[in-house]
C-alpha positions as CSV (number, residue, x, y, z in Angstrom):
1,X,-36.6,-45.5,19.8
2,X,-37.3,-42.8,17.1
3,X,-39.6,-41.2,19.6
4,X,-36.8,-40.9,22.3
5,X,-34.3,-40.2,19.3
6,X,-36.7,-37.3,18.6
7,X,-37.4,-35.6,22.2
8,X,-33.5,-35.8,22.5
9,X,-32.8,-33.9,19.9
10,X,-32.1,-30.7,20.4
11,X,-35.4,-28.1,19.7
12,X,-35.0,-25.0,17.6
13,X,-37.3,-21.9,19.3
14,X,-39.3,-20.2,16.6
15,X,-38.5,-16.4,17.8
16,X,-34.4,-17.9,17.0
17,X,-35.5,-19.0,13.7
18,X,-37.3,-15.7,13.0
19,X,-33.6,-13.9,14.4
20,X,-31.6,-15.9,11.9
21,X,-34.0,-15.4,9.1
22,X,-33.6,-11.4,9.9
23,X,-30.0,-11.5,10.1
24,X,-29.5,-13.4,6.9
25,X,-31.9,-10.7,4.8
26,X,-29.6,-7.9,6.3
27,X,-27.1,-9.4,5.1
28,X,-28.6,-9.8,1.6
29,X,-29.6,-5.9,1.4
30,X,-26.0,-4.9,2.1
31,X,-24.9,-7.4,-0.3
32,X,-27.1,-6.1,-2.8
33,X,-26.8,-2.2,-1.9
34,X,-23.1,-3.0,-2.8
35,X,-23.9,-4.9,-5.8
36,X,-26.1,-2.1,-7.2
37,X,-23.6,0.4,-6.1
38,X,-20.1,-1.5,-7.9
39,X,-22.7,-1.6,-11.1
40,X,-23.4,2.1,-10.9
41,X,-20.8,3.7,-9.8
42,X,-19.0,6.5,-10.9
43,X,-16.1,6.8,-13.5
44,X,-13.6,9.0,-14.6
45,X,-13.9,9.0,-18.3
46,X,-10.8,8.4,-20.4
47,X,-8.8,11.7,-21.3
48,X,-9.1,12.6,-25.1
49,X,-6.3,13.6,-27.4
50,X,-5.0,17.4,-25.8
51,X,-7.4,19.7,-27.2
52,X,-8.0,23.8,-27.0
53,X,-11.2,23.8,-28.6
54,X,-13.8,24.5,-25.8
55,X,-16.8,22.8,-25.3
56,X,-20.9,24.7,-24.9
57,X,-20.9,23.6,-20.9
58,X,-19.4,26.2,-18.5
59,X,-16.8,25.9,-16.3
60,X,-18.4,24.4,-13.0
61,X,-20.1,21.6,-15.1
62,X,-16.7,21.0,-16.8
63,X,-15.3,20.8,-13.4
64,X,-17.8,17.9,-12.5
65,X,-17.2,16.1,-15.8
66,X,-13.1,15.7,-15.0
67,X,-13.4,15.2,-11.4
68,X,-15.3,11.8,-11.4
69,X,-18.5,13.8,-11.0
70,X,-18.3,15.4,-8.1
71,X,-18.2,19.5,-7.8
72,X,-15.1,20.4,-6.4
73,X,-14.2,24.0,-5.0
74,X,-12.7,25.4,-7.9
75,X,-15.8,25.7,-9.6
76,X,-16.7,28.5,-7.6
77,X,-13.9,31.0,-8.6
78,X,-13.6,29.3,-11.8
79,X,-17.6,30.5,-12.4
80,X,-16.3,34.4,-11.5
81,X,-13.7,34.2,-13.7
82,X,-16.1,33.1,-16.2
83,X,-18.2,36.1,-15.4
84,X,-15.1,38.5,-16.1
85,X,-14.6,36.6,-19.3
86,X,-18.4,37.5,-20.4
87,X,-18.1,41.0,-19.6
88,X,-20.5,41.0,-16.4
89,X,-17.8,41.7,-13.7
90,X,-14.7,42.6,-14.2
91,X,-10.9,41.8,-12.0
92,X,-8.2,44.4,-11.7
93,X,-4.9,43.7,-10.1
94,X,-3.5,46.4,-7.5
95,X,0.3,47.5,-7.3
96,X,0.4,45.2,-3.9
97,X,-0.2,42.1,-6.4
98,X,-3.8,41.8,-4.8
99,X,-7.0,41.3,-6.9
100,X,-10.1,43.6,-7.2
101,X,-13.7,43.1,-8.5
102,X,-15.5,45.6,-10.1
103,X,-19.4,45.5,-10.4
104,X,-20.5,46.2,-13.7
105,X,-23.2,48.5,-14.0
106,X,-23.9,48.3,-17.7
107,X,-24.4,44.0,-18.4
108,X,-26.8,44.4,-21.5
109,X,-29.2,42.5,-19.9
110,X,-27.5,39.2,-19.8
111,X,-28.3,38.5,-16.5
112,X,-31.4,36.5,-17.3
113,X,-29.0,34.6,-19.2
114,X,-27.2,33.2,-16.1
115,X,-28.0,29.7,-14.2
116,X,-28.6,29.7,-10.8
117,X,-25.3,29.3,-9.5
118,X,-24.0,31.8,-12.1
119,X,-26.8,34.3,-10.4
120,X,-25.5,33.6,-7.2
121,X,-21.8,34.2,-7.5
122,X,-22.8,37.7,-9.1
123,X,-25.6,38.3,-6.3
124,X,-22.3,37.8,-3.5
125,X,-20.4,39.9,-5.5
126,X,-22.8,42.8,-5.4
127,X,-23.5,42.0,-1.7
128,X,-20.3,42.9,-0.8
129,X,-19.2,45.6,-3.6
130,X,-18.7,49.4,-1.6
131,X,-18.8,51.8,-4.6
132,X,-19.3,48.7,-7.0
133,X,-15.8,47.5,-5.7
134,X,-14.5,44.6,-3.7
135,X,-11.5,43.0,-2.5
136,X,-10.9,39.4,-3.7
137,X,-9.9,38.5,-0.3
138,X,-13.1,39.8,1.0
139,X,-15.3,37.2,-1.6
140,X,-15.7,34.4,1.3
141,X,-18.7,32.5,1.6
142,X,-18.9,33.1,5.6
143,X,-18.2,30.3,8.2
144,X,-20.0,27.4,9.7
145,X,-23.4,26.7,9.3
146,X,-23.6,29.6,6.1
147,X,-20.6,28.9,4.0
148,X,-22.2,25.1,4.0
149,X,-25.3,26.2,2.8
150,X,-23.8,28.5,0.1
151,X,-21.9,25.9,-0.9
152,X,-24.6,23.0,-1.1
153,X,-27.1,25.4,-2.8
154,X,-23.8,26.1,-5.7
155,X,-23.1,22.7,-5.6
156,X,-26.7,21.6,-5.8
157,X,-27.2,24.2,-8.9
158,X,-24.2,23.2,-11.0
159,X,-25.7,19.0,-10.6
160,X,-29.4,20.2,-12.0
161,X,-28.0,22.2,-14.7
162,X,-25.8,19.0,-15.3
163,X,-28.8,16.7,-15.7
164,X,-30.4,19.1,-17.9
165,X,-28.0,19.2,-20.1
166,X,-28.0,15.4,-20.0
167,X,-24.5,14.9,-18.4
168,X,-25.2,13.0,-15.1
169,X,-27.7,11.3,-13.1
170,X,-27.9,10.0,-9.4
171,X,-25.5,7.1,-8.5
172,X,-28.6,5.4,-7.1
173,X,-31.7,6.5,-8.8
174,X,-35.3,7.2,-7.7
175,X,-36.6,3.6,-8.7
176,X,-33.3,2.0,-6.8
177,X,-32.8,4.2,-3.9
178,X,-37.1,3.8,-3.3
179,X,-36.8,0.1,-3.2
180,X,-33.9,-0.5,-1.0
181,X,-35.3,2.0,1.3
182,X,-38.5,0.1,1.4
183,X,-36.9,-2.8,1.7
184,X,-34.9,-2.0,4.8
185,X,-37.8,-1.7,6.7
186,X,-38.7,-5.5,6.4
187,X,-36.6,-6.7,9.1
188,X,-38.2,-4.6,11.6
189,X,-41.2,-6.8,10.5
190,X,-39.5,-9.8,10.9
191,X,-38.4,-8.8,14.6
192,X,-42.4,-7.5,15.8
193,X,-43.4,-11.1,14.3
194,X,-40.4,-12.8,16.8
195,X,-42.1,-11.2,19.5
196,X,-45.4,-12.7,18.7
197,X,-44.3,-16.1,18.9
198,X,-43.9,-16.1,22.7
199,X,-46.8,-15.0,25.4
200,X,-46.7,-11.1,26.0
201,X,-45.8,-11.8,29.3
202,X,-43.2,-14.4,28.5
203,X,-40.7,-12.3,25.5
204,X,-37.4,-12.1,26.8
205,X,-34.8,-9.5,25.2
206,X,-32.3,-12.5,23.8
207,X,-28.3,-11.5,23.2
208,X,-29.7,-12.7,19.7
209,X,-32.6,-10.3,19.3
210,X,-30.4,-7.0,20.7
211,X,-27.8,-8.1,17.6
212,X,-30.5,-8.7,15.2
213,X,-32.3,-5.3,16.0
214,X,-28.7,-3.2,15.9
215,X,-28.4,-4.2,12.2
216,X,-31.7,-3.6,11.2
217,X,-31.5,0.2,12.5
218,X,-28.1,0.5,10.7
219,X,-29.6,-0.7,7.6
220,X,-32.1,1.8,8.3
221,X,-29.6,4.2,8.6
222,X,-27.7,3.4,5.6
223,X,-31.1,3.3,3.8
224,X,-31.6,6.2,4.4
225,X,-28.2,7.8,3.4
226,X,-28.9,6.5,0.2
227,X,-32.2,8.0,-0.8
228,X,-31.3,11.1,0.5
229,X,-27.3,10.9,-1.2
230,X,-27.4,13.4,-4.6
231,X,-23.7,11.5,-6.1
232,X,-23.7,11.6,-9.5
233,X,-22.6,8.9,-12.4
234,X,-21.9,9.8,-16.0
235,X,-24.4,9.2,-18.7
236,X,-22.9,7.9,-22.6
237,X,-23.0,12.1,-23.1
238,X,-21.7,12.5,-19.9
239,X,-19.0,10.5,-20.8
240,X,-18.1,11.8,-23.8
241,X,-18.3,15.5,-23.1
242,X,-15.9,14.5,-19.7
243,X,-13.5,13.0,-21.9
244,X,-13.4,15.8,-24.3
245,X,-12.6,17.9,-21.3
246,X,-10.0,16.3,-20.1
247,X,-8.9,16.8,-23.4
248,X,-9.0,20.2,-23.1
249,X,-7.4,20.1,-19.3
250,X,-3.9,18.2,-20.9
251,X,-3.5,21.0,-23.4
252,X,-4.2,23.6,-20.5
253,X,-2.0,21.8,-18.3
254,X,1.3,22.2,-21.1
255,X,0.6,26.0,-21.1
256,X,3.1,26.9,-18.5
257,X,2.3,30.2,-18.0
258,X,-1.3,28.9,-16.2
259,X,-0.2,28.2,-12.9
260,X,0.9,31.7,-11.7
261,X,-1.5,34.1,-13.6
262,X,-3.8,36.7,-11.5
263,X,-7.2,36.9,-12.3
264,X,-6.7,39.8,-13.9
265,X,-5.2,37.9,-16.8
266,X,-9.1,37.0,-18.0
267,X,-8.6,40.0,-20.5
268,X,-6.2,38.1,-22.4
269,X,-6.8,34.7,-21.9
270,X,-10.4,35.0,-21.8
271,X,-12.5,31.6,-21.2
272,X,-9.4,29.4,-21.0
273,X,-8.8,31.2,-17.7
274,X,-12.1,29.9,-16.6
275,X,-11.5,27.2,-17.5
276,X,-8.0,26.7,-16.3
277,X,-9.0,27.4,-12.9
278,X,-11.8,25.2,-12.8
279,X,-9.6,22.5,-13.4
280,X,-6.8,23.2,-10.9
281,X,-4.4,24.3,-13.3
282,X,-4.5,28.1,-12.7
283,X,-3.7,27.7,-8.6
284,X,-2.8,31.5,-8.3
285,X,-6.4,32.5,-9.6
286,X,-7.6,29.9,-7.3
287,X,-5.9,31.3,-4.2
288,X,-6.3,34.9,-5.0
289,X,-10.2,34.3,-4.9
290,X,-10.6,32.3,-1.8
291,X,-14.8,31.9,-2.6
292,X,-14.6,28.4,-0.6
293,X,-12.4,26.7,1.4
294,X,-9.6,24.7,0.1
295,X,-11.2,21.0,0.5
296,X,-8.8,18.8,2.9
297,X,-9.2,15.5,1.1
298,X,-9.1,16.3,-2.3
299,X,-6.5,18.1,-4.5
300,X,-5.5,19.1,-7.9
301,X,-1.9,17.5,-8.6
302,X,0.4,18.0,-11.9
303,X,3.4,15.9,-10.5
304,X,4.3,13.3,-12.8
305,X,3.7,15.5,-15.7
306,X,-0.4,15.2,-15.9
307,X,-2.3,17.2,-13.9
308,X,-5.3,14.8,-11.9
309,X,-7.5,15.1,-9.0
310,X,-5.5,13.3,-5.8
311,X,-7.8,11.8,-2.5
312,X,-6.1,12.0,0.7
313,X,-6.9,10.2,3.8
314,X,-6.1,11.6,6.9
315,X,-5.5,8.0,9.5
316,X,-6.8,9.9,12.7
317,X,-8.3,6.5,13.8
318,X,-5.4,4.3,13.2
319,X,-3.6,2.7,16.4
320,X,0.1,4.1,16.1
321,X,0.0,6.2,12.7
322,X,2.8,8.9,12.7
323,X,3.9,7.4,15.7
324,X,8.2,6.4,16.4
325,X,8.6,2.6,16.4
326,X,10.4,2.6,19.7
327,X,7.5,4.2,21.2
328,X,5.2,1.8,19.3
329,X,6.7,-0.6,20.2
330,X,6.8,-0.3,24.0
331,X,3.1,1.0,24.0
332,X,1.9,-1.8,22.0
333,X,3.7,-4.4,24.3
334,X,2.4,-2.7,27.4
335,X,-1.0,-2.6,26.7
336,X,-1.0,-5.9,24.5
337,X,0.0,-7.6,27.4
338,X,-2.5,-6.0,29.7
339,X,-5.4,-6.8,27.5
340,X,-4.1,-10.6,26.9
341,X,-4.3,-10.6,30.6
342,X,-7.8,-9.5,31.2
343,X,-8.8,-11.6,28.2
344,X,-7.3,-14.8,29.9
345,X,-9.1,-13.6,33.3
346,X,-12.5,-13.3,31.1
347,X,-12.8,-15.9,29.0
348,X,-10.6,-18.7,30.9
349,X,-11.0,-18.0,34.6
350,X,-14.5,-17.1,34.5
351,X,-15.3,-19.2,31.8
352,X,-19.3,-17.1,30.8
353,X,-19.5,-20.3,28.4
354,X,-19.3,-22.6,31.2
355,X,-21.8,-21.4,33.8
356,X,-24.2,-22.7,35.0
357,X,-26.3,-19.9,36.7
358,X,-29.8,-20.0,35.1
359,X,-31.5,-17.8,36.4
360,X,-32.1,-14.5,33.8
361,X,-29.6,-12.3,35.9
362,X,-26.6,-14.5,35.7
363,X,-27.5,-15.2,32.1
364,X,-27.3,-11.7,31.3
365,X,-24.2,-11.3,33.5
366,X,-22.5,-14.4,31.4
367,X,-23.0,-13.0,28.1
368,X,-21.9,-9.4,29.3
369,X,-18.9,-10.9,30.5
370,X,-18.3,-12.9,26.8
371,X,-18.6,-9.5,24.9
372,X,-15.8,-7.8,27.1
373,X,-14.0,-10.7,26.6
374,X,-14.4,-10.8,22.8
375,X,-13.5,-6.8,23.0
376,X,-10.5,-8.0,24.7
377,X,-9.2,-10.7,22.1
378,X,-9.7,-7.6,19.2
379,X,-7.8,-5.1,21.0
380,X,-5.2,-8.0,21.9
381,X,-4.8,-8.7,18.7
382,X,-4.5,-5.5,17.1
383,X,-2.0,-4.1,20.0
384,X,-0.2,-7.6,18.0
385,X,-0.2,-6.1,15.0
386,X,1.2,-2.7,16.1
387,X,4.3,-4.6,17.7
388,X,4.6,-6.4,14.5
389,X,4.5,-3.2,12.3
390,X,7.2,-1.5,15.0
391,X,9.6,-3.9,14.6
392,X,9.7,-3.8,11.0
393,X,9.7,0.0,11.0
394,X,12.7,0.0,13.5
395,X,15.1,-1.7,10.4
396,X,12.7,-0.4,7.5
397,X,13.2,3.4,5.7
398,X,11.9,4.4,2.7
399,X,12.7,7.4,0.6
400,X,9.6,9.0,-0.8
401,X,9.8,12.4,-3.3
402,X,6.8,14.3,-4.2
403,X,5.2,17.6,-3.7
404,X,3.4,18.8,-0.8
405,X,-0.5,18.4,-1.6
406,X,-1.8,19.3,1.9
407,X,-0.2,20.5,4.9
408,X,-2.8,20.8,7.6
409,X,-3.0,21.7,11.8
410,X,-5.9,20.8,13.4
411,X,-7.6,20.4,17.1
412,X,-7.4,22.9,20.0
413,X,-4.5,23.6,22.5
414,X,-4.5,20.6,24.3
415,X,-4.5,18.1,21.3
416,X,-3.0,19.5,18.5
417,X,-2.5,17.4,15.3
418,X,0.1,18.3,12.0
419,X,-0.3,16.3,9.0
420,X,1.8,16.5,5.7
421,X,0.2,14.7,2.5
422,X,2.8,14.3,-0.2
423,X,1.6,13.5,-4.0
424,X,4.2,11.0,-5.8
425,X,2.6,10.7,-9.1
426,X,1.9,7.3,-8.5
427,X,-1.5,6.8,-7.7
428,X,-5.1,8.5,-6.9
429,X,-5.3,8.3,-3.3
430,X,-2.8,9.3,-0.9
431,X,-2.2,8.8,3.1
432,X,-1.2,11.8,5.0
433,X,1.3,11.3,7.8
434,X,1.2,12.7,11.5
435,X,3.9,14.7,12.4
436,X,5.4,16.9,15.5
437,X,4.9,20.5,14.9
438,X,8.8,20.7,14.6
439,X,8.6,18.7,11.3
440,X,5.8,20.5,10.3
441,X,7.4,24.0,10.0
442,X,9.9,22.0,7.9
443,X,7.5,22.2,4.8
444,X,5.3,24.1,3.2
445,X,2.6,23.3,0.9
446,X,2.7,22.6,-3.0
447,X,6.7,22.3,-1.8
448,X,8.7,19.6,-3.5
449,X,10.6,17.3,-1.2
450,X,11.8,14.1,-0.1
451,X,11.0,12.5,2.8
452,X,12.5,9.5,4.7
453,X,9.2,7.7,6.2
454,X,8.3,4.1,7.7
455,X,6.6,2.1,5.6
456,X,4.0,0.7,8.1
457,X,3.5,3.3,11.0
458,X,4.1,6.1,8.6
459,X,6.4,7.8,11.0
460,X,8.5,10.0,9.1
461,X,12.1,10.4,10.0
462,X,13.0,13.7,8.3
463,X,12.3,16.0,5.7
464,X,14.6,17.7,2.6
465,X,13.4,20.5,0.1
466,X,14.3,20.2,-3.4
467,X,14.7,22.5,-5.8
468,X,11.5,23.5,-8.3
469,X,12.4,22.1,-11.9
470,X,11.2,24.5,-14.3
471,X,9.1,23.1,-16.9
C-alpha cells in the first residue's frame, strides 16, 4: 500500500524545484533592496527658526540641503548670481528691463578660489561674452545631448563638493550598492544549474523557466541602476546645516520684495540674492537667466504662505485621465465589453487548462492562449474601473484653488498634449491634469485660479482667474 500510495503521488521535477527556489530569492532581493532603500532614504530636514544669518556653504549646496538633496535648476543661476555678489562678474539691467553680464577683467586672482562648478559657470560666461559682454537670454546651456551633459557635470560638481564638506552621501553606498549588485547575479546561477538537471538533449524551455529568467534580468537591471544611481541622503551635519537653511529660506521668503528683483539687484542685496534664487524665492532672477531648463516635475511653490519644493506627476499612462465622463464612459463600456468577450472566448470556450494535446506544440499553443486570456481579464477589469470612476464623475465636482505651478504642451502635430498642474498648499506632490488646448489658453503659469475638476478622471470642467493678493 505505501509503495502504491507513494508512486501515486504526484512527483516534483528537480529543474521546477530549482525555478521556485529562483523566484523566491528574487523576490527576497527586491524585498530587501526596498528594505535598505526605506532605511536610507532621503529626508527633508526640519526648517529652523527664520533666520538671516548665512551659513559658509554656497548657494548650489544650500540648494541641495532644502530640496531633499537633490540639485535642482536654480542652483545654476543662483551660482552666477553668487559670482556677481563676489565681484567676479558683474549684471547690469538695460532700459528694455533685460539683463546683461559683464566679464570682469580685473578678479584679483580669485579664480583659483572657485569649485568646479563655480569655474564652469564663469568658463560659459566668458565663452559667450563679445567685448566681455553677454545677454542673459543668451546664457543657455545648448540643447539635447550638451545641455545634459553640462548639466550632470554641474550637478555632479555641486554633490562632491557636498560630500567634502561632509553634507551628504550616496542613498545606497559602495558596500550596499556592491553586494546587491553581486547578489543579483545568483539567480542566473540558479537557472544554468536547472538546466543541468535534465540531458542536453532533453531541456525544454518551460512557461516556468521563461518567467523565472524575465525576473532575474530585471533584477539585473535594477541592480544595476542602483550601483550606478549618485542620490544623495543627509548625514547628522547634513542635517543640521539643511535645517539651518531652511531657516534662512523662511526669512527670505517674508521679504516681499524677492520675488520680482532683476539680477541686477546683487549690488544691494548682495549674497541674499544668491541665495534667494537658489531657493526659488527670487523667480524673476531665475527667469531672467534661463542657464537650464525649467524642470517639468519639480517646482518652487510659496502658496499657503511657506515657500516648498512641489513634485508633479504628469498621468500620461493612465486609462481616461483628463478625459469627459460621458466619453469615458461610453469608451470604457465599449471596449470593456469587447475584452470580456474575448476573455470568455479564451479562457471558457477554448478552455488552454483543459486540453489535452500533449504534444510540445499544443502545449506551447495552450499556455500562449492562457496569457492572452489573463491579458484579457486585466484589461477587462480595468476598462471596469474606468466605467466605475465615469459614473461617479458624471454627479461629482469639486472646486480646487491654487496657483498655476506648470503649464506644459507637449508631442508633435498629430498628438498634441496640454497639461495644467495647480499647487493648493496642501501637500508635496501634485497631479497635473490633461486639458484641450481651448482650456489651456485659459491660464497661464504661476496664475492663481480656481478650477472646477472631477475628482477621479481629473477632467476639468472650467477654469476662473483670481485676483493676486498682495502680501
Amino acid at each position: 500500500m505505501l509503495t502504491l500510495a507513494a508512486e501515486a503521488a504526484p512527483k516534483v521535477e528537480p529543474i521546477a524545484a530549482v525555478l521556485v527556489v529562483a523566484l523566491v530569492y528574487l523576490a527576497g532581493w527586491v524585498g530587501v533592496a526596498g528594505v535598505a532603500y526605506l532605511v536610507h532614504r532621503p529626508v527633508e530636514p526640519d526648517a529652523a527658526p527664520d533666520t538671516q544669518e548665512l551659513g559658509p556653504e554656497p548657494p548650489a549646496v544650500a540648494n541641495l540641503l532644502t530640496g531633499t538633496f537633490e540639485v535642482s535648476a536654480e542652483a545654476m543661476p543662483a551660482t552666477l548670481i553668487d559670482l556677481a555678489a563676489r565681484k567676479l562678474v558683474a549684471l547690469d539691467t538695460l532700459p528694455d528691463k533685460s539683463t546683461v553680464c559683464r566679464v570682469l577683467t580685473s578678479t584679483g586672482g580669485r579664480d583659483s578660489e572657485l569649485t568646479a562648478y563655480e569655474s564652469q559657470v564663469l568658463d560659459l560666461l566668458r565663452s559667450k561674452a563679445v567685448g566681455g559682454v553677454v545677454p542673459a537670454g543668451a546664457l543657455t546651456t545648448g540643447s539635447g545631448e550638451k545641455a545634459g551633459a553640462f548639466w550632470k557635470s554641474f550637478r555632479k560638481g555641486v554633490i562632491t563638493d557636498a560630500q567634502r564638506r561632509g553634507l551628504c552621501r550616496p542613498v545606497w553606498g559602495k558596500r550596499i550598492s556592491s553586494l546587491l549588485g553581486v547578489a543579483a547575479l545568483l539567480p542566473f546561477l540558479l537557472l544554468w544549474a536547472a538546466g543541468r538537471f535534465n540531458p542536453p538533449d532533453q531541456v525544454e524551455w518551460t512557461p516556468l523557466g521563461a518567467v523565472a529568467l524575465g525576473c532575474a534580468v530585471a533584477v539585473v537591471l535594477l541592480g544595476a541602476r542602483i550601483a550606478a544611481s549618485d542620490r544623495q541622503r543627509g548625514t547628522d551635519a547634513g542635517m543640521e546645516a539643511g535645517s539651518r537653511w531652511l531657516g534662512v529660506r523662511g526669512y527670505l521668503s517674508e521679504t516681499a520684495t524677492f520675488p520680482d528683483l532683476p539680477p541686477a539687484h546683487v549690488v544691494l542685496w548682495e549674497r541674499y540674492l544668491a541665495y534667494a534664487t537658489a531657493f526659488g524665492v527670487a523667480r524673476a532672477c531665475v527667469r531672467a537667466l534661463p542657464m537650464s531648463a525649467e524642470p517639468d516635475r519639480r517646482a518652487w511653490s510659496s502658496y499657503g504662505g511657506r515657500w516648498r519644493q512641489v513634485k508633479v506627476h504628469y498621468p500620461k499612462l493612465r486609462p481616461g485621465w483628463g478625459m469627459s465622463p460621458w466619453i469615458a464612459l461610453a469608451r470604457g463600456l465599449f471596449f470593456g465589453a469587447f475584452a470580456a468577450f474575448i476573455t470568455y472566448v479564451l479562457l471558457v470556450r477554448v478552455d488552454p487548462l483543459g486540453s489535452t494535446d500533449a504534444t510540445d506544440a499544443g502545449r506551447y499553443v495552450a499556455w500562449a492562449v492562457l496569457a492572452v486570456g489573463l491579458i484579457c481579464v486585466l484589461v477587462t477589469v480595468r476598462l471596469g474601473s474606468l466605467v466605475v470612476q465615469a459614473v461617479n464623475d458624471l454627479f461629482v465636482t469639486r472646486t480646487v484653488e491654487g496657483e498655476v505651478l506648470r503649464e506644459r504642451t507637449w508631442g508633435s502635430d498629430e498628438q498634441i498634449t496640454h497639461w495644467v498642474a495647480v499647487d493648493t498648499g496642501r501637500s508635496a506632490a501634485i497631479r497635473a491634469w490633461r486639458v484641450s488646448g481651448a482650456r489651456a489658453a485659459e491660464v497661464e503659469q504661476h496664475q492663481l485660479v480656481r478650477a472646477r475638476v472631477t475628482p477621479l478622471l481629473g477632467f476639468v470642467r472650467s477654469f476662473e482667474r483670481l485676483p493676486v493678493v498682495s502680501k
